[in-house]
C-alpha positions in Angstrom: -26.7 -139.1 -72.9 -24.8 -142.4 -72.5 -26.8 -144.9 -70.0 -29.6 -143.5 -70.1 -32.6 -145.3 -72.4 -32.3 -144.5 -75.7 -35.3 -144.9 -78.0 -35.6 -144.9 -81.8 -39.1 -144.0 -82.9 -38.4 -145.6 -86.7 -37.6 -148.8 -85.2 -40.5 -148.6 -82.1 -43.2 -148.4 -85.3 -41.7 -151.1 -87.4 -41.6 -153.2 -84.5 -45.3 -152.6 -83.6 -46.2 -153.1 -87.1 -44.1 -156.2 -86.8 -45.9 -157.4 -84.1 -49.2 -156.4 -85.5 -48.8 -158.7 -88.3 -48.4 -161.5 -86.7 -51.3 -160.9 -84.7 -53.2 -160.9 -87.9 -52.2 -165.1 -87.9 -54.0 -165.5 -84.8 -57.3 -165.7 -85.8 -59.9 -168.1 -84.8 -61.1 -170.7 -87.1 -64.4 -172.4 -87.6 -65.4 -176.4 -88.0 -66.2 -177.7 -91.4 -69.6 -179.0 -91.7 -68.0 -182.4 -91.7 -67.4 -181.9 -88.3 -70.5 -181.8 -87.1 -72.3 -184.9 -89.1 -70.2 -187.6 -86.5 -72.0 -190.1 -85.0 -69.0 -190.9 -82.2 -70.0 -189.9 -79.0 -67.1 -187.9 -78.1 -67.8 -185.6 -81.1 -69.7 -182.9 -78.9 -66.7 -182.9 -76.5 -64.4 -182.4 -79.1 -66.1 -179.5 -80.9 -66.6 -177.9 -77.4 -62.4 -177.8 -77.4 -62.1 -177.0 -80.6 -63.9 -173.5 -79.9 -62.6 -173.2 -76.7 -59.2 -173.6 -78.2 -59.9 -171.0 -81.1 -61.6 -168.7 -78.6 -57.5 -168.8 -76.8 -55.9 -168.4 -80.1 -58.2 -165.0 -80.8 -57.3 -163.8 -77.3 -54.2 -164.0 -77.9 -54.0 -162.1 -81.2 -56.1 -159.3 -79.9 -53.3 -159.3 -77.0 -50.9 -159.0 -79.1 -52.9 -156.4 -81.2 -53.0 -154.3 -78.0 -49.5 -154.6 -77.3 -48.4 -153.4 -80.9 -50.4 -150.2 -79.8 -49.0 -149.5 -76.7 -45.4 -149.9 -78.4 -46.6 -147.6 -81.1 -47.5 -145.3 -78.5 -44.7 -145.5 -75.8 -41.9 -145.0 -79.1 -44.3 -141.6 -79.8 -44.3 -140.5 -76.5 -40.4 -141.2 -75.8 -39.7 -138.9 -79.1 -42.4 -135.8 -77.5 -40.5 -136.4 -74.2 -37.0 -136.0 -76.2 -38.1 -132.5 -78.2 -39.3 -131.4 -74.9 -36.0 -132.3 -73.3 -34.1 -130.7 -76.1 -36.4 -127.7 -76.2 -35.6 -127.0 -72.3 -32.0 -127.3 -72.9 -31.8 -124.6 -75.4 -33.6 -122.5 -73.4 -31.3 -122.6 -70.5 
C-alpha cells in the first residue's frame, strides 16, 4: 500500500515508552527548610513562584504521560485496523 500511512506497532510502543520516561523527569520538587527560615521580604514571593513553577513542571509531565498513552493506543488500534483490513481482503 505505497502512500498510504504506514504504522509500526513495535516502534509506536517504544516510542510511547520513550516518551513516558521522560515524563517521569518532570516531577515537581519541594523547598528545603532553608528556604523558608529567610528574613528578606521578598522570600514569600519567591516561594509562591517556586510552587507555581513546580506546579507547571508536573503539568507538563502528566501531559506528556497522557500523550505516551494515546500513542500506545493509536499504534494498537492502527495494527486491529490492519488485521481487519487484511481479514476483508482474503475474504473477497
Amino acid at each position: 500500500m505505497s502512500g498510504g500511512i504506514q504504522i509500526s506497532k513495535p516502534i509506536t510502543d517504544e516510542e510511547s515508552q520513550n516518551i513516558d520516561d521522560a515524563a517521569k523527569h518532570f516531577e515537581g520538587k519541594t523547598l528545603s527548610s532553608k528556604d523558608t527560615q529567610s528574613t528578606i521580604t521578598a522570600n514569600a514571593a519567591g516561594q509562591e513562584a517556586f510552587a507555581q513553577s513546580q506546579n507547571v513542571v508536573t503539568q507538563f509531565g502528566t501531559a506528556l504521560q497522557e500523550d505516551a498513552g494515546h500513542i500506545h493506543d493509536l499504534g494498537a488500534r492502527f495494527e486491529e485496523f490492519d488485521q481487519m483490513m487484511a481479514e476483508l481482503n482474503k475474504n473477497q
